[in-house]
LOVOPA-883346 format. One record per residue (C-alpha): residue number from 0; residue in three letters; y negated, x, z. Coordinates in pm, whole numbers, plus 32768, in hexadecimal, padded with zeros to 4 digits. Layout:
<pt><bakol>NUM</bakol><fikol>ALA</fikol><v>Y</v><u>X</u><w>Z</w></pt>
...
This chain:
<pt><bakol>0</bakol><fikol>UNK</fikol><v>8DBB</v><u>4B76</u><w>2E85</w></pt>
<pt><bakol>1</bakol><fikol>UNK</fikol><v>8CF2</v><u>4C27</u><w>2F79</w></pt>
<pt><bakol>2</bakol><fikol>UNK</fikol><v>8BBB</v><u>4CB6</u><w>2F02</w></pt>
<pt><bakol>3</bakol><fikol>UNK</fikol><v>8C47</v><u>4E20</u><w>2F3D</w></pt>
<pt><bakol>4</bakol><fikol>UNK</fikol><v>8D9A</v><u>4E46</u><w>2ECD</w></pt>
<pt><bakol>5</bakol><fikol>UNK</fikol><v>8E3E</v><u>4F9B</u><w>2EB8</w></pt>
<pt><bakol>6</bakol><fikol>UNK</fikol><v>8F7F</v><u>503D</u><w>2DE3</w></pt>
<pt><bakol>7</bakol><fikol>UNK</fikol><v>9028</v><u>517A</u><w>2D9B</w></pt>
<pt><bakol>8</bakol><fikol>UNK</fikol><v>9133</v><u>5209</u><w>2CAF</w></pt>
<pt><bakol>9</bakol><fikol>UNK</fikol><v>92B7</v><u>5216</u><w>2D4A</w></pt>
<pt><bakol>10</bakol><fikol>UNK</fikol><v>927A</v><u>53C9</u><w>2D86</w></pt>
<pt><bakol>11</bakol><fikol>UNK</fikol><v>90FB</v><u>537A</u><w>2E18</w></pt>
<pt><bakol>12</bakol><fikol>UNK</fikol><v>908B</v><u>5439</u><w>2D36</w></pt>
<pt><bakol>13</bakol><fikol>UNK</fikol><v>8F88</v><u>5339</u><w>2C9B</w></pt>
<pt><bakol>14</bakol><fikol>UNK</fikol><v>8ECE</v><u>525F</u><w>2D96</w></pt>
<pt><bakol>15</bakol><fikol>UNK</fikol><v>8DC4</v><u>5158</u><w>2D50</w></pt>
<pt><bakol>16</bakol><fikol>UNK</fikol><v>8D05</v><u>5066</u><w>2DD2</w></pt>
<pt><bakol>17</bakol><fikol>UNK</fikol><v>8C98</v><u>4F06</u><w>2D4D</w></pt>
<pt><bakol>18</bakol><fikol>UNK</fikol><v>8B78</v><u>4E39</u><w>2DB9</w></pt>
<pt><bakol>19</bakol><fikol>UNK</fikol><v>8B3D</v><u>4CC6</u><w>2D51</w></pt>
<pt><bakol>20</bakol><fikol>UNK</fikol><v>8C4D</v><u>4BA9</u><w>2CE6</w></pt>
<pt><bakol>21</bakol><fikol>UNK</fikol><v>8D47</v><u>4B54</u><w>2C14</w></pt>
<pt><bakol>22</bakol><fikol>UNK</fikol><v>8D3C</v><u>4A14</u><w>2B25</w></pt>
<pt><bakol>23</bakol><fikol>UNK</fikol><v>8EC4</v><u>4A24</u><w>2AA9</w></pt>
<pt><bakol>24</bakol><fikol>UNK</fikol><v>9016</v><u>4AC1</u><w>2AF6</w></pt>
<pt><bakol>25</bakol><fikol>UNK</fikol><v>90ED</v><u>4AA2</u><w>29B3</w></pt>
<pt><bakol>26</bakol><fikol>UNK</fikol><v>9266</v><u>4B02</u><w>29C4</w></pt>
<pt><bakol>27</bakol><fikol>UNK</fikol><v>9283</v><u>4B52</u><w>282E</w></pt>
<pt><bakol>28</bakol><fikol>UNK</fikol><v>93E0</v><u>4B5C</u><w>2789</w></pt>
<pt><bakol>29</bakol><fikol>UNK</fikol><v>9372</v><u>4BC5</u><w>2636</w></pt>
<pt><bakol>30</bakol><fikol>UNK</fikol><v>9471</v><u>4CE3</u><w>25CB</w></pt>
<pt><bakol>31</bakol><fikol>UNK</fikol><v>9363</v><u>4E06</u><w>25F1</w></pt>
<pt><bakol>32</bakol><fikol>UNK</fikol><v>933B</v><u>4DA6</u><w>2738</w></pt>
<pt><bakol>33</bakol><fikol>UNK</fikol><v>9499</v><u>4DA1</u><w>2789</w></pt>
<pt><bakol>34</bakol><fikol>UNK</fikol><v>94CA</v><u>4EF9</u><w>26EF</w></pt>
<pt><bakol>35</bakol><fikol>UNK</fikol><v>939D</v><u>4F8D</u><w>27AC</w></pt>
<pt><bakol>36</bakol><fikol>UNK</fikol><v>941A</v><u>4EF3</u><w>290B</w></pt>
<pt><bakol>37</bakol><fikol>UNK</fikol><v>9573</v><u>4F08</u><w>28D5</w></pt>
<pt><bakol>38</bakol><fikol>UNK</fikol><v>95A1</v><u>4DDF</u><w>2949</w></pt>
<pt><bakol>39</bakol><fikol>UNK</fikol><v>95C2</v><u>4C7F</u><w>28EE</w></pt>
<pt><bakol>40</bakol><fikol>UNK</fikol><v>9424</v><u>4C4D</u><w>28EC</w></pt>
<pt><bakol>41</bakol><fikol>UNK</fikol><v>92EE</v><u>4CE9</u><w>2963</w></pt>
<pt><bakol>42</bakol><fikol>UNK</fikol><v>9219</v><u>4C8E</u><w>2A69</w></pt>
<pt><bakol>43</bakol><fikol>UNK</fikol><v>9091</v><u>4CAF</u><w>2A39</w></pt>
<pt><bakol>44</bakol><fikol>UNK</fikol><v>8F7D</v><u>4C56</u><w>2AEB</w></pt>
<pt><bakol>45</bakol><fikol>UNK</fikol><v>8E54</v><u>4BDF</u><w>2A1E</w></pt>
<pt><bakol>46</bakol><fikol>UNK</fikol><v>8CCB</v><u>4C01</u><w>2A99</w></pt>
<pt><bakol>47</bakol><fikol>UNK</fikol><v>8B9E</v><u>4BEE</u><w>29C4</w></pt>
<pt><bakol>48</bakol><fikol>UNK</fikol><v>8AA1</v><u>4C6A</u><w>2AC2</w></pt>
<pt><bakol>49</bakol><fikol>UNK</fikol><v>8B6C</v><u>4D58</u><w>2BBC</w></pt>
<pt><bakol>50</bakol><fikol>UNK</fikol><v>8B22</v><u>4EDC</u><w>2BB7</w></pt>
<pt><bakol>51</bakol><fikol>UNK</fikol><v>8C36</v><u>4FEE</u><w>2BD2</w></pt>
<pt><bakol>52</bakol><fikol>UNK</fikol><v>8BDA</v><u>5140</u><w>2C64</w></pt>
<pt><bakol>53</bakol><fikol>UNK</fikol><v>8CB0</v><u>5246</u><w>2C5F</w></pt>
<pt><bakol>54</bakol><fikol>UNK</fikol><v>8D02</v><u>52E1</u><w>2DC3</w></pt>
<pt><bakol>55</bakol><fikol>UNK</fikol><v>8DD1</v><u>53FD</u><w>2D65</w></pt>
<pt><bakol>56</bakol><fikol>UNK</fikol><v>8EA3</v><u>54A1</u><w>2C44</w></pt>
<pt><bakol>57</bakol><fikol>UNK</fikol><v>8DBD</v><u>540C</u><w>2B07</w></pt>
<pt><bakol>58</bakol><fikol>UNK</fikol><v>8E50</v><u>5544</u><w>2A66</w></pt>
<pt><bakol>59</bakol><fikol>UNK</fikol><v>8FC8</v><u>54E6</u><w>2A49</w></pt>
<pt><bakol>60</bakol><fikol>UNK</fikol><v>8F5F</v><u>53AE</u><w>298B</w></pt>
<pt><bakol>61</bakol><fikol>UNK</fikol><v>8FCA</v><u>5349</u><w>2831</w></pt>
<pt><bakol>62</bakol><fikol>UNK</fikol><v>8F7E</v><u>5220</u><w>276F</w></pt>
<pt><bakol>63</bakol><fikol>UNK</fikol><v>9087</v><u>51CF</u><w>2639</w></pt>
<pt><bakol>64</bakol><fikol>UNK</fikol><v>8FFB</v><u>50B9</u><w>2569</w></pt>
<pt><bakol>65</bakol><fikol>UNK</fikol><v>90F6</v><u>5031</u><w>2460</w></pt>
<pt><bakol>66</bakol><fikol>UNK</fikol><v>9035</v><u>5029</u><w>2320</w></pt>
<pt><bakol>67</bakol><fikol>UNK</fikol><v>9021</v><u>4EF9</u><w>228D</w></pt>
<pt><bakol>68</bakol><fikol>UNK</fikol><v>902B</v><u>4E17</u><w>23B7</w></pt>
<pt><bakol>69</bakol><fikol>UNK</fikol><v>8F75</v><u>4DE3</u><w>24D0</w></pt>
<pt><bakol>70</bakol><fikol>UNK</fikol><v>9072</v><u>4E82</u><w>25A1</w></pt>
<pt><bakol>71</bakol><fikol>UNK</fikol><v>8FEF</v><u>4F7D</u><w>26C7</w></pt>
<pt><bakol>72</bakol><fikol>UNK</fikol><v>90EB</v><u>5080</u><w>27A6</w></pt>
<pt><bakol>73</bakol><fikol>UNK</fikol><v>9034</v><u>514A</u><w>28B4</w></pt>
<pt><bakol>74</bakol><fikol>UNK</fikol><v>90F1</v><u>5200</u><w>2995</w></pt>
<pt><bakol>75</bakol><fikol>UNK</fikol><v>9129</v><u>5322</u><w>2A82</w></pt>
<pt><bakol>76</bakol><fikol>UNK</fikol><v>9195</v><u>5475</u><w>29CD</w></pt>
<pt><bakol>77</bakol><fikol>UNK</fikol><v>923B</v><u>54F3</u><w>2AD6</w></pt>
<pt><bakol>78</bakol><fikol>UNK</fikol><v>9304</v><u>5395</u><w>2B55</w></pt>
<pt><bakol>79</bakol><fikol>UNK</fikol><v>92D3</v><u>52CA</u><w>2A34</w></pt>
<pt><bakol>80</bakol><fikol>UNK</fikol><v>9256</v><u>51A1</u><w>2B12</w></pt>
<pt><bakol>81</bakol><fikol>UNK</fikol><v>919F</v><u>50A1</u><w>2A59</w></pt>
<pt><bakol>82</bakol><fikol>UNK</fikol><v>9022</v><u>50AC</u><w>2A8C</w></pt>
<pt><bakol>83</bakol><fikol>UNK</fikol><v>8EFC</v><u>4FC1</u><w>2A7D</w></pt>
<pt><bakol>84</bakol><fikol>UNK</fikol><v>8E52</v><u>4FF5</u><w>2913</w></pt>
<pt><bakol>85</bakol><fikol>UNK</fikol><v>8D17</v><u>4F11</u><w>287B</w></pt>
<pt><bakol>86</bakol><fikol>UNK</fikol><v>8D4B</v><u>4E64</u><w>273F</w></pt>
<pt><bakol>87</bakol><fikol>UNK</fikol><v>8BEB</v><u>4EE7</u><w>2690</w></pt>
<pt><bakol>88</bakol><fikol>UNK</fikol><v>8BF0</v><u>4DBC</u><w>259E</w></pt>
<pt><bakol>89</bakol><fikol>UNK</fikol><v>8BBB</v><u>4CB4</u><w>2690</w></pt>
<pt><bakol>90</bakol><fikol>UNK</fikol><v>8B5D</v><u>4D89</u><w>27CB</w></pt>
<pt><bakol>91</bakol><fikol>UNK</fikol><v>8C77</v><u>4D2C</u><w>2898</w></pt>
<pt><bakol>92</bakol><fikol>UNK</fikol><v>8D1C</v><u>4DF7</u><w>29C6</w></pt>
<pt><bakol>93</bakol><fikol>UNK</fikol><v>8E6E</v><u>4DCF</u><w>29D5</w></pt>
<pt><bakol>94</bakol><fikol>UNK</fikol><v>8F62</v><u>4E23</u><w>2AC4</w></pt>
<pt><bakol>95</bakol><fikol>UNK</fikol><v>90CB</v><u>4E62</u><w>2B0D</w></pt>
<pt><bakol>96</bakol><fikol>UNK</fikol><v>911F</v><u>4D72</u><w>2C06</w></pt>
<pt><bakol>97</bakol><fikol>UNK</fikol><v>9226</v><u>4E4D</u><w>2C9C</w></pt>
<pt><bakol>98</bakol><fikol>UNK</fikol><v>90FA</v><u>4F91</u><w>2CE6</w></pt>
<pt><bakol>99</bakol><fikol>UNK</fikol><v>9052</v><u>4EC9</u><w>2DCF</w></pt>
<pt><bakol>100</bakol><fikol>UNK</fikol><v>9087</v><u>4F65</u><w>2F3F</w></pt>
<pt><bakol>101</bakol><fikol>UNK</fikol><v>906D</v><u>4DFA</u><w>2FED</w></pt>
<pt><bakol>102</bakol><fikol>UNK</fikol><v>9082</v><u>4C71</u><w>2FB4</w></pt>
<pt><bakol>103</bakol><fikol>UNK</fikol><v>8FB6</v><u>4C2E</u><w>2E39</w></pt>
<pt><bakol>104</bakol><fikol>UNK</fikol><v>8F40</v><u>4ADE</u><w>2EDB</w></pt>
<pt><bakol>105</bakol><fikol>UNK</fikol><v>8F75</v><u>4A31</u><w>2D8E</w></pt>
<pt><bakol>106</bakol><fikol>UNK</fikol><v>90A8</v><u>4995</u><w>2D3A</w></pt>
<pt><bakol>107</bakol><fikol>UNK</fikol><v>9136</v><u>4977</u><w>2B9F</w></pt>
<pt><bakol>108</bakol><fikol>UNK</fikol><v>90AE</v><u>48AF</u><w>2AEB</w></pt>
<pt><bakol>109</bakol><fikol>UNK</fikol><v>918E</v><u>48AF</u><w>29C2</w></pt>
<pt><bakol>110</bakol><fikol>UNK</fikol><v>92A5</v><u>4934</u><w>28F9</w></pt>
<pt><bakol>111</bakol><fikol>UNK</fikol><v>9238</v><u>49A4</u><w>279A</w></pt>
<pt><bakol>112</bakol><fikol>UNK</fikol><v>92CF</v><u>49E3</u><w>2672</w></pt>
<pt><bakol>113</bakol><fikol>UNK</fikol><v>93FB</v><u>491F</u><w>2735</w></pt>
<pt><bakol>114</bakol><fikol>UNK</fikol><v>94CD</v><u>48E4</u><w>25E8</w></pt>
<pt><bakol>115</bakol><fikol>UNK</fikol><v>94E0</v><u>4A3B</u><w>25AF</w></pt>
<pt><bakol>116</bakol><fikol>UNK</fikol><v>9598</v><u>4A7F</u><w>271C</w></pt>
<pt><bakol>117</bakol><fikol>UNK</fikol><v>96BD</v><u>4B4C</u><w>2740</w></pt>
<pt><bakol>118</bakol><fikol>UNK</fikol><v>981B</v><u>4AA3</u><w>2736</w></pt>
<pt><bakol>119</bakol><fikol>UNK</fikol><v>9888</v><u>4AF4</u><w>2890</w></pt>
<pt><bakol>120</bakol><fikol>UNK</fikol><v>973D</v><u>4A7E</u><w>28F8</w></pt>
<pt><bakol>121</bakol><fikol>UNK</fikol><v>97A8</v><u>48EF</u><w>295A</w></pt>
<pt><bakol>122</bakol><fikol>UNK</fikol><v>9820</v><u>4860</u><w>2A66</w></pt>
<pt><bakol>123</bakol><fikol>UNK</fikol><v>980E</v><u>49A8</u><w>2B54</w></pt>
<pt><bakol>124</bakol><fikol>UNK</fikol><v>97AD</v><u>48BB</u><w>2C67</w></pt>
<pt><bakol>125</bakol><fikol>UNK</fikol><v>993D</v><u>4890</u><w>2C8A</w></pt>
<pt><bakol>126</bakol><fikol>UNK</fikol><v>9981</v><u>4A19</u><w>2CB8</w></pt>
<pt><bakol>127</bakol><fikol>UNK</fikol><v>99DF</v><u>4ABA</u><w>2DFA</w></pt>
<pt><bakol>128</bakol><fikol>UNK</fikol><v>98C3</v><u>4B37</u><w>2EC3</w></pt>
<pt><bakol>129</bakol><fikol>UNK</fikol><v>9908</v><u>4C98</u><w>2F8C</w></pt>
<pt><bakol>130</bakol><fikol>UNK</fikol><v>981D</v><u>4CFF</u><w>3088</w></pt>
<pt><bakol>131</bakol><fikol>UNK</fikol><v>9823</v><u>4E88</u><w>304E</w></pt>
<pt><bakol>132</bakol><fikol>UNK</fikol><v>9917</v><u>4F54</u><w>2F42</w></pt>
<pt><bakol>133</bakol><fikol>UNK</fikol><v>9A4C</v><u>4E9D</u><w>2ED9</w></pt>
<pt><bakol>134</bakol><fikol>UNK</fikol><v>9B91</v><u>4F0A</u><w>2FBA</w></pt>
């Protein structure tokens, strides 16, 4: 990553800025974070050392922690984009993959929680690829 890295919600609404690195990029198939994403995992960005600050639209944050887990949500009120959050218990930034305005400079490291992946999930190296909206 570069050492300034900058984001924004999908309305651009919320805006940030990040400065340091990032140590691990995690794509996580563990059920919460398939229902949170709607999709078939998420895809955080891990740094122990990086700051966030907020540009713009701190306001129209929310935070939903599940209870019992040590599952985190922050988002954009008025999009619902998922936001950058820190996990107080270890003091780690993390961030959506997919706010980022350019290239994260870090590459996956790993699939987690793996056996808990979707069904539809394997193999989708083999489907069609459509540059644009299908026909």
């Amino acid at each position: 990553m570069h050492d300034l890295t900058t984001g924004q919600c999908l309305c651009g609404t919320v805006r940030f800025r990040i400065s340091g690195t990032f140590e691990g990029f995690f794509l996580c198939h563990c059920s919460r974070c398939r229902k949170d994403s709607g999709s078939a995992h998420s895809a955080n960005i891990f740094s122990s050392t990086a700051t966030i600050t907020w540009v713009s639209g701190e306001e129209t944050i929310r935070e939903f922690r599940l209870s019992g887990s040590r599952h985190v949500k922050c988002f954009c009120t008025d999009c619902g984009s998922a936001l950058p959050f820190s996990q107080a218990s270890d003091g780690v930034l993390v961030v959506p993959a997919g706010s980022l305005n350019g290239p994260t400079g870090i590459r996956p490291t790993a699939h987690i929680c793996f056996s808990s992946r979707a069904d539809w999930y394997d193999d989708l190296a083999s489907v069609d690829r459509i540059n644009g909206l299908p026909g």
